[in-house]
C-alpha positions in Angstrom: 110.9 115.5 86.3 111.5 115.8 89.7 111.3 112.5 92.7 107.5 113.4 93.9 106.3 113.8 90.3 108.0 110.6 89.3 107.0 108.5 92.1 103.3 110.3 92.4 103.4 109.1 88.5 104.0 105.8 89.2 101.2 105.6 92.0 98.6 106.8 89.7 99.3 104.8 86.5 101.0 101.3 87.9 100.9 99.9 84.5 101.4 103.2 82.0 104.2 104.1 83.8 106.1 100.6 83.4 104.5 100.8 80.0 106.4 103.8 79.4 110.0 102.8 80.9 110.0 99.3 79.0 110.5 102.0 75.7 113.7 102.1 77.2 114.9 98.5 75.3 114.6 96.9 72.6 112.2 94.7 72.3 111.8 91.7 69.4 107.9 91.7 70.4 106.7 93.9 72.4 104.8 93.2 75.2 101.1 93.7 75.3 101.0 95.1 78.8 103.3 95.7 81.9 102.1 93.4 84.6 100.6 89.5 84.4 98.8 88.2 87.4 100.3 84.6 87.0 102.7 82.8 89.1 103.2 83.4 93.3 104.2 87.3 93.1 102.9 88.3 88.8 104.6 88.6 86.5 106.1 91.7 84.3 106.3 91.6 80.0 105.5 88.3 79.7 104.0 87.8 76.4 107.1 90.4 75.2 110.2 88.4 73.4 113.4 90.5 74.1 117.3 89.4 74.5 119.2 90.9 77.4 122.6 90.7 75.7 121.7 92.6 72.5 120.5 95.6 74.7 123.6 95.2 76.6 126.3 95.6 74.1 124.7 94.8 70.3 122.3 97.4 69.7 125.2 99.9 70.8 127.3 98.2 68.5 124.7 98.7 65.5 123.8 102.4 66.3 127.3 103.2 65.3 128.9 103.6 69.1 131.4 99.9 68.7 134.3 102.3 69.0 132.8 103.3 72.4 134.9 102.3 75.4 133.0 99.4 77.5 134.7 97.2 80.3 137.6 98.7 81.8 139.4 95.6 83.7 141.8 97.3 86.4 143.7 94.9 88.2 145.6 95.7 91.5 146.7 92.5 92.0 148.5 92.4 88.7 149.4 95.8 88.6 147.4 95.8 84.6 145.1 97.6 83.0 142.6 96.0 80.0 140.1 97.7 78.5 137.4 96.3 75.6 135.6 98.5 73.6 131.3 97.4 73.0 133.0 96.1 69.1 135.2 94.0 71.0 132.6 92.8 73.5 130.3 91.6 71.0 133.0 89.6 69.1 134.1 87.8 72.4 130.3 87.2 73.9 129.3 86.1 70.4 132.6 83.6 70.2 131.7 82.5 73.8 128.3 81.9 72.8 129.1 79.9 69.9 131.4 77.6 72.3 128.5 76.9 74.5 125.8 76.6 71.2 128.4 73.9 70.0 128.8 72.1 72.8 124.6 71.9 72.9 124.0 74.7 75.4 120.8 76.2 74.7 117.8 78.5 75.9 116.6 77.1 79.1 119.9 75.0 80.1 121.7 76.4 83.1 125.4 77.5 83.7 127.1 78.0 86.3 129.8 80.8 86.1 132.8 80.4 88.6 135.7 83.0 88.2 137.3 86.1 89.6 136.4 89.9 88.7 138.2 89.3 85.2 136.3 90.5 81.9 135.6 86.9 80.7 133.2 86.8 83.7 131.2 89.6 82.4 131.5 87.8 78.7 130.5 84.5 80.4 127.2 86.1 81.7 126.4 87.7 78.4 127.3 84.5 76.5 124.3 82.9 78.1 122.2 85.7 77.8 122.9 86.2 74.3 121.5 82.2 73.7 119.0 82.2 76.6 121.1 80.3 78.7 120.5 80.5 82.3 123.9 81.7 84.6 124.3 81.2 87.8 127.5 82.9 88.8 128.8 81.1 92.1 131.5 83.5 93.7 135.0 82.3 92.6 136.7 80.2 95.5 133.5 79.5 97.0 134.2 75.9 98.8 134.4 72.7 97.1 131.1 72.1 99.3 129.2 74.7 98.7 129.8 74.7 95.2 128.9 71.5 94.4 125.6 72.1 96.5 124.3 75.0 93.6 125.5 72.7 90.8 123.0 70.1 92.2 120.2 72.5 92.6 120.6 74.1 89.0 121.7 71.4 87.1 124.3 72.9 84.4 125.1 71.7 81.5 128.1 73.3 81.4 130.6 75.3 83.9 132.6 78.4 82.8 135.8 78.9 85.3 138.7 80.5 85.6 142.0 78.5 86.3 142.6 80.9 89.6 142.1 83.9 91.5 144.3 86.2 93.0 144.4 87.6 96.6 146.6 89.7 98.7 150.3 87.5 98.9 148.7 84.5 97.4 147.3 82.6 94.4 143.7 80.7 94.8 143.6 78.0 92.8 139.8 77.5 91.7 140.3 74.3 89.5 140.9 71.9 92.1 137.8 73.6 94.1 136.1 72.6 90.9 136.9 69.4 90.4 136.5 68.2 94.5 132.5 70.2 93.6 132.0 67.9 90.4 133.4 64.4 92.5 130.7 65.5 95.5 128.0 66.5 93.1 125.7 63.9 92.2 124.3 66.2 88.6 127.5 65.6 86.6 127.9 69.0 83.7 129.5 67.6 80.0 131.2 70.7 79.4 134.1 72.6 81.7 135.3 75.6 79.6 138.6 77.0 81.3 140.0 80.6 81.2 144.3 80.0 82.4 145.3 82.8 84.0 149.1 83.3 83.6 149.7 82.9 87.6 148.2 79.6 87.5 147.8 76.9 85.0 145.0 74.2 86.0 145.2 70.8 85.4 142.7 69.7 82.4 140.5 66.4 82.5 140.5 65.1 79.0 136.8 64.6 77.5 135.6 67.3 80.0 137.7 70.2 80.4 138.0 72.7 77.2 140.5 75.7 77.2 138.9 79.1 76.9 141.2 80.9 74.5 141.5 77.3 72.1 137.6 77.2 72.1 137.0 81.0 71.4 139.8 81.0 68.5 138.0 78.8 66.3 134.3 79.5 67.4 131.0 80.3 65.0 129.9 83.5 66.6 126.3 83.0 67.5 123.8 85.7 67.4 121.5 86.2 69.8 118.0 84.6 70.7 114.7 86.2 71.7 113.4 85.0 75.0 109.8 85.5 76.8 110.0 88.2 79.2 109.9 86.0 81.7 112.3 83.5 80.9 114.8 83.5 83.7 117.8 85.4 83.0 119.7 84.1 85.8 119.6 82.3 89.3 121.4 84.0 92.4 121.8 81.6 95.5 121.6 83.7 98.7 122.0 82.2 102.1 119.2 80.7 103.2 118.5 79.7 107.3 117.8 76.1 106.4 121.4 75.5 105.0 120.2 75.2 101.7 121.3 78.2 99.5 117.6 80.1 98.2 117.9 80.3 94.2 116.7 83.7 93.5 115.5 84.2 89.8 115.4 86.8 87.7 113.2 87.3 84.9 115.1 89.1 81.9 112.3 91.7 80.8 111.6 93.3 84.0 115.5 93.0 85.0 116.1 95.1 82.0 113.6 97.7 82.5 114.5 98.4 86.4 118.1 98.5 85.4 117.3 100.8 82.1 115.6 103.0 84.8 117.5 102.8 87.7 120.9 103.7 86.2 120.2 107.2 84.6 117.5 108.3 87.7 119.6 107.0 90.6 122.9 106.8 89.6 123.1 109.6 86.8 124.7 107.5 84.5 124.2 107.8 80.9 126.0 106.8 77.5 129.6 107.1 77.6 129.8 107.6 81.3 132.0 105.8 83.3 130.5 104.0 86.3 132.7 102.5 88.6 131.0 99.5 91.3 133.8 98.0 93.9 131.9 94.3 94.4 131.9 91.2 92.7 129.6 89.7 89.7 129.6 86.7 92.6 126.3 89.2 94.1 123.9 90.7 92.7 125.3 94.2 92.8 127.9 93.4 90.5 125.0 91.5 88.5 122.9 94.6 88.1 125.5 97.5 88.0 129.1 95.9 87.5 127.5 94.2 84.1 123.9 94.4 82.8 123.0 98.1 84.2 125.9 100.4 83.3 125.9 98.0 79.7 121.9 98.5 78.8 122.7 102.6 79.3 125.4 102.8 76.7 127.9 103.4 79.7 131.7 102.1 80.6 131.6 99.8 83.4 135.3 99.3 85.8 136.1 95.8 86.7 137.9 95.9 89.7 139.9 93.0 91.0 142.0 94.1 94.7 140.8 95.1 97.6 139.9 98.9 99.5 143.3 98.7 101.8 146.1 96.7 101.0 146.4 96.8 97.3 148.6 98.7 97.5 147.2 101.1 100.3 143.9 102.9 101.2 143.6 105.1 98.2 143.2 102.7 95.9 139.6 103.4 95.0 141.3 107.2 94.5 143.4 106.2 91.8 140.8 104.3 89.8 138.7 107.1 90.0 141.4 109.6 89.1 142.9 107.5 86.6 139.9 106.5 84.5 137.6 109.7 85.0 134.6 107.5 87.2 131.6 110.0 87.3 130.2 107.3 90.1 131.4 104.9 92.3 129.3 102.8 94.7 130.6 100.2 97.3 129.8 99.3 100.8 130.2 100.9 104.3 132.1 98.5 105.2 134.5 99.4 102.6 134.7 102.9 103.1 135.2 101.9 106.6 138.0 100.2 106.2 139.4 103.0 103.9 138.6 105.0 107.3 140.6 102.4 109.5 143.6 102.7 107.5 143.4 106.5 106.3 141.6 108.3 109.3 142.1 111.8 107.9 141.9 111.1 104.3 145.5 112.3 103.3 145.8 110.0 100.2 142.4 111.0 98.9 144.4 114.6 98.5 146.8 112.9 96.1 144.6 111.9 93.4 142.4 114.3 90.8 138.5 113.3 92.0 137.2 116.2 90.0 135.1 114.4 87.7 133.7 112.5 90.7 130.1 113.7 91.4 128.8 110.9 93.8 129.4 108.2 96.4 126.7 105.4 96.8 126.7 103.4 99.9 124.7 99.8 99.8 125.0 96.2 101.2 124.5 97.0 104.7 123.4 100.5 107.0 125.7 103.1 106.2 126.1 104.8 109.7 126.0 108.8 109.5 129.3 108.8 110.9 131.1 107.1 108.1 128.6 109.5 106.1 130.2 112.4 107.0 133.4 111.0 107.4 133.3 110.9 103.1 131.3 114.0 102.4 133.8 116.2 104.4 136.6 114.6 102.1 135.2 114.0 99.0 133.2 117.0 98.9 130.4 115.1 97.0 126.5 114.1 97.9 127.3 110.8 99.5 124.4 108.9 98.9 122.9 105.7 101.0 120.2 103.2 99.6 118.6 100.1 100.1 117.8 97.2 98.4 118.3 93.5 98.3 119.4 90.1 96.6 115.6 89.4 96.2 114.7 92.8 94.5 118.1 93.0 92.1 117.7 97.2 92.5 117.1 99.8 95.2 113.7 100.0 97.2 115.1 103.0 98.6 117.3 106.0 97.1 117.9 109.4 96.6 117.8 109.5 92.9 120.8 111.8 91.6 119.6 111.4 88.2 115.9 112.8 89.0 117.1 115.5 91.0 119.0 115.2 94.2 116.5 115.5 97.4 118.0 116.4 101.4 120.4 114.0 102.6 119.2 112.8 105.6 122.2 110.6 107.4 121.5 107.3 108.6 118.3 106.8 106.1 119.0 105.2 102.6 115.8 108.2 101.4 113.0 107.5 100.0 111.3 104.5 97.8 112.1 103.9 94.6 108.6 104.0 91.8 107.2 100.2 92.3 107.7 100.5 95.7 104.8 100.7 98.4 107.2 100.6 102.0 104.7 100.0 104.8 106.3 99.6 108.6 103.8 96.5 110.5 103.7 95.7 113.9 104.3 91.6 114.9 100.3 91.2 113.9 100.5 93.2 110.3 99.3 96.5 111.2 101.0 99.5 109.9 102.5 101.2 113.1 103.1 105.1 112.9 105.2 107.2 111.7 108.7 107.0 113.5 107.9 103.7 114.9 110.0 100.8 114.6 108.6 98.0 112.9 109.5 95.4 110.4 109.3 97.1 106.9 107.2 95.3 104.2 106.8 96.2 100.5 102.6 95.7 99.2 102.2 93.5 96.2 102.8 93.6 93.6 106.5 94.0 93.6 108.2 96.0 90.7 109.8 94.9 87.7 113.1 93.4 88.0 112.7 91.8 91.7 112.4 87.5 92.4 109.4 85.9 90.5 109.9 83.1 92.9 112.7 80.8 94.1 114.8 77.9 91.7 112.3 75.2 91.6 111.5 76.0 94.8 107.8 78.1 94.9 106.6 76.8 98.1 109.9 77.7 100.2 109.2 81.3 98.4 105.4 82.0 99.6 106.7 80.9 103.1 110.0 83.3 103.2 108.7 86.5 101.6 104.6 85.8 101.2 103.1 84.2 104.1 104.1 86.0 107.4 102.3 89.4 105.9 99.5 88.4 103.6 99.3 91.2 100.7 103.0 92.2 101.3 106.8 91.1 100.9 108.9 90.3 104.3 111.2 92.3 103.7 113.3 91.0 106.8 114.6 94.6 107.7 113.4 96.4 110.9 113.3 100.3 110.7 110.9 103.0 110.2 109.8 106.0 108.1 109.7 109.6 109.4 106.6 112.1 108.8 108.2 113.0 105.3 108.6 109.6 104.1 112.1 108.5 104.5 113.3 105.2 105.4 115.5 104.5 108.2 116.7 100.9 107.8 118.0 100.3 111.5 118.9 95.6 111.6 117.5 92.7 110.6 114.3 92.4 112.2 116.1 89.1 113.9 118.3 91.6 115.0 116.0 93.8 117.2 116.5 92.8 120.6 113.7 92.6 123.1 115.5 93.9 126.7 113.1 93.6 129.4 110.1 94.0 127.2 111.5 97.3 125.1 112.0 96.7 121.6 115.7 98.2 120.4 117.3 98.5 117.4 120.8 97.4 117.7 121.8 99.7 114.3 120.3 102.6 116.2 123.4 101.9 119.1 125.9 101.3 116.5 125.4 104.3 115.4 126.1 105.9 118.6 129.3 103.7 119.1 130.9 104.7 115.8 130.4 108.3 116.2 133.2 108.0 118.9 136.3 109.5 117.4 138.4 106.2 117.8 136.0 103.5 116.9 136.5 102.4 113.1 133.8 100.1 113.2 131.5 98.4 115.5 128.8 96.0 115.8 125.7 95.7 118.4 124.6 91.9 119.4 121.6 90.9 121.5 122.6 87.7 124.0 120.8 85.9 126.1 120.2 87.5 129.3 118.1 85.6 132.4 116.6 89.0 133.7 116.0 91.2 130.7 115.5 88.4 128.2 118.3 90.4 126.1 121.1 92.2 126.8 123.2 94.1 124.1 127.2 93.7 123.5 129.4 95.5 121.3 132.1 94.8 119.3 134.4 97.4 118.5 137.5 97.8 116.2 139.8 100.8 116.6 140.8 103.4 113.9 144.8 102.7 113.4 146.7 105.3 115.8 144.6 105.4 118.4 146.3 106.4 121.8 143.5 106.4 124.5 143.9 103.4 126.2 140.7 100.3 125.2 139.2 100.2 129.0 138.4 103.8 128.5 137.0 103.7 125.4 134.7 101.1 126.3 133.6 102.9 129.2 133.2 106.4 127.1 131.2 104.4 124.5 129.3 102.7 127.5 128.3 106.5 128.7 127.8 108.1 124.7 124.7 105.1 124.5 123.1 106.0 127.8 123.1 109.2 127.4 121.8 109.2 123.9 119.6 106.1 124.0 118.7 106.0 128.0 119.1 103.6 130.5 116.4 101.5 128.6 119.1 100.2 126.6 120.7 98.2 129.0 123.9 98.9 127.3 126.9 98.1 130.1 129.6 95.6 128.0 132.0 96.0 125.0 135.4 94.4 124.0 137.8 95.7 121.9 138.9 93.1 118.8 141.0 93.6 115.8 138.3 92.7 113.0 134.6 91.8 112.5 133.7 88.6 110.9 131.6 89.3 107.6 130.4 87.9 104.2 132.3 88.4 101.0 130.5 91.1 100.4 130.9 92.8 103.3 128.0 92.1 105.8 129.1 91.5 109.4 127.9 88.3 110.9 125.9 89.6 114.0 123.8 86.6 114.2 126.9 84.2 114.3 129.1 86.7 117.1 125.2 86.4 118.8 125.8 82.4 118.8 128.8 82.5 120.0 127.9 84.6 122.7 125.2 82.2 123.9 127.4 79.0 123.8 125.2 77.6 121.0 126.7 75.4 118.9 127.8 77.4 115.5 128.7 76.3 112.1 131.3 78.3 110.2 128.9 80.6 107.0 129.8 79.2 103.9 130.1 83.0 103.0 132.7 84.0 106.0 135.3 85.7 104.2 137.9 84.5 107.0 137.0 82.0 109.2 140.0 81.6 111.6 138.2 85.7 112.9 135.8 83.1 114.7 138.1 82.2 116.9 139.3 85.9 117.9 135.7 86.6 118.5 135.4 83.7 120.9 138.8 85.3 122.8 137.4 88.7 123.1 133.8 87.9 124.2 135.3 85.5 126.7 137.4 88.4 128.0 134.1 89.8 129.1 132.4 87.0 130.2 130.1 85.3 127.3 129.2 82.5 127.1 128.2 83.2 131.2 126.9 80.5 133.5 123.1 80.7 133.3 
């Protein structure tokens, strides 16, 4: 059935067509209908009683498939290869979940996971599933801080870590992260279950601290327990403005549906398929399609712990894909961007066997169409964008390989997904017109599988997402959809700046800054300006070989945006620096770069994957006169 019929489907029959997809799992009870109008957003399946592990690896298991080949860990910082078939899964999950049982973990009781992309993370998550345990994965070497702040607002029972994890030239020991989080904490967990990785033992605190492999030799398997479809199936903290991390949940029925819908219709993945997602079960993308998603579809799912350069080089993604026959692979731009940096022309994608490759999805931030091509011309594969968030746990917007492949159109994630009503509103909630930017809202009710509400925290949740557009979810994108319907995601709606009363997208001059030949990546800020209100600066880092000398760069990209934007941009000043601050996960931290800019006081993101690139920010945009005297 092709996208229109699919989505046209959904419009007409909300209800039969959830109806129809939650067939997809197994279900202990079934639910007596799709949607519930309880709680701040509804609810999906709630009167159903279902259990997210067994339709992750048991039922596979019992229809004879055991033998099939499930986690494939590939480590490039060890230089090893593990692989677990779903047989072996269950016996480990089911061991891990006795552990926990033992040791008075139950359904309802939160857990907070803290470990490296290693397969006992994925069996950690399932454990808890499997007993209706809520996890909270925290991404491993998080700070002491910022740790200890998610183990007062979830209040575990019990922690499941690993003793370290590794980076490029070092060891990062997690234990003593943990233990400084449990001194700060005030909520105090009775049960520390440690995985020792050979690289680095950790110190064990007797009465507390249990070793994984010990515990797990001598366990009662436990078998799995029903849960209410909307019994949280996990809590994902997300950086919230106030300093205090927002506790997304998840509901398990409605998670399981999306993700038993999403992964054969957008990703064409199907039993015995072998998806490969570069991220880290620390976000929500390796939540949904590292471990539950490519699991609930009968598929193998690649673990990947290194990096896109530097472990060894920039074709590592090429050799997992070559090496363990990956039909898709999805990371971020800013990976493949990197992959760029290092590898302009693409020579070591030429030394690896990508025929079995038959996509490339791009997600986690806007995939400019330069970067786009960039892949297409190398891999010589649909390379595919879409949108989504940590709130809705799977893509608004895609182009759904599995339902039939529509026109790529570059620099727009496509089209929404079924559940998804996209309307573009002015600042007063209108709906603006087509090809106007706007900020982009999703009409209630949302779709199966995105936030019920925040951790104990329902108020906080009406104001984020409810309250600024009554009837719809904030999305807190800015963008705008074209006469045939497809999105175009271009910032943050913080990060449309106003310069002298026009309303600019600062993704729509990015894109015109990386389509120079020697930028690698860039980024567009708005800073203070006493004319304009505004002004816009970019940030731009250099693909490696570059010859033409930075002053003339920065003039030719100062020329590319007036002549393709106009004069209304105001665009007049760039520096050159070595490397963009961002997230772990890749997101670039405009609004910090935007703080600095302004002389405003800034406080380093808990999520900054290297802080001391604060510093080199400050250098170059001092270079070209920011913070300026007002």
């Amino acid at each position: 059935m092709a996208y229109r019929d699919i989505y046209e489907g959904w419009q007409s029959d909300p209800e039969g067509f959830w109806m129809e997809a939650s067939r997809a799992i197994d279900w202990t009870h079934s639910p007596s209908r799709a949607f519930f109008e309880q709680g701040p957003a509804g609810e999906w399946f709630a009167d159903g009683m279902v259990n997210a592990c067994w339709n992750a690896v048991d039922r596979h298991v019992q229809a004879g498939h055991g033998d099939r080949l499930a986690v494939i860990h590939d480590s490039a910082m060890t230089g090893k290869v593990a692989r677990l078939t779903y047989a072996q899964l269950q016996d480990q999950v089911a061991r891990l979940a006795g552990v926990l049982a033992a040791h008075g973990v139950g359904k309802g009781d939160r857990v907070i996971i803290y470990m490296p992309m290693i397969p006992q993370a994925l069996q950690a998550m399932l454990a808890c599933a499997r007993i209706g345990a809520i996890h909270s994965v925290v991404f491993g070497g998080f700070a002491a801080h910022e740790l200890a702040v998610r183990i007062d607002d979830a209040r575990p029972k019990a922690i499941l870590a690993a003793s370290c994890g590794l980076e490029p030239n070092r060891v990062v020991p997690y234990k003593p992260l943990m233990d400084q989080a449990l001194e700060e904490a005030t909520h105090k967990p009775t049960l520390c279950l440690v995985h020792q990785r050979p690289e680095c033992t950790a110190a064990m605190t007797e009465g507390r601290d249990l070793d994984w492999d010990q515990a797990l030799a001598t366990a009662t398997p436990a078998d799995c327990v029903p849960v209410e479809g909307n019994h949280p199936a996990y809590i994902l903290y997300t950086s919230g403005t106030t300093g205090q991390p927002k506790g997304v949940v998840r509901h398990t029925a409605g998670h399981l549906v999306a993700l038993a819908w999403s992964v054969p219709n957008i990703y064409d993945i199907g039993p015995g398929d072998v998806f490969f997602v570069a991220s880290d079960v620390g976000w929500v993308v390796g939540h949904s399609y590292i471990v539950y998603g490519p699991l609930i579809a009968g598929a193998t799912t690649v673990i990947f712990e290194g990096k896109p350069v530097g472990t060894p080089d920039a074709g590592t993604f090429w050799r997992i894909i070559a090496d363990h026959g990956v039909k898709s692979f999805f990371t971020a731009p800013t990976a493949i961007r990197a992959v760029k940096r290092d590898d302009p022309d693409g020579a070591l994608i030429g030394q690896y066997d990508l025929s079995g490759l038959k996509a490339l999805f791009l997600a986690g931030e806007r995939a400019d169409p330069d970067t786009i091509t960039w892949a297409e011309d190398r891999l010589n594969i649909p390379v595919i964008d879409h949108w989504w968030q940590t709130e809705t746990g799977w893509p608004i917007a895609a182009n759904p390989l599995g339902a039939g492949l529509l026109p790529i159109r570059k620099g727009s994630p496509s089209v929404p997904m079924p559940g998804y009503h996209i309307d573009v509103l002015d600042e007063a909630g209108h709906p603006v017109a087509p090809g106007t930017l706007g900020a982009i809202a999703l009409r209630l009710p949302l779709p199966p599988g995105t936030l019920p509400t925040l951790w104990n925290a329902e108020t906080r949740f009406r104001k984020a997402y409810l309250e600024h557009f009554p009837g719809y979810y904030e999305t807190g994108d800015a963008g705008y959809v074209d006469e045939d319907g497809y999105v175009f995601i271009m910032a943050r709606t913080d990060d449309v700046i106003n310069v002298a009363g026009h309303r600019l997208s600062t993704g729509a001059m990015e894109e015109v800054l990386s389509s120079h030949p020697a930028v690698a990546e860039c980024a567009v800020i708005g800073v203070v300006d006493t004319l304009k209100g505004q002004a816009p600066v970019g940030l731009l880092c250099l693909k490696k070989g570059v010859t033409t000398p930075p002053d003339q760069v920065v003039s030719q990209v100062v020329a590319l945006v007036r002549d393709r934007i106009g004069p209304v941009a105001a665009f007049k000043t760039a520096c050159i620096v070595d490397r963009l601050p961002k997230t772990r996960s890749g997101k670039i931290l405009r609004a910090t770069m935007a703080k600095i800019a302004d002389g405003e006081e800034v406080k380093t993101p808990a999520t900054i994957d290297d802080p001391a690139i604060l510093d080199e920010i400050r250098t170059a945009l001092a270079g070209v006169g920011y913070p300026c005297e007002r």
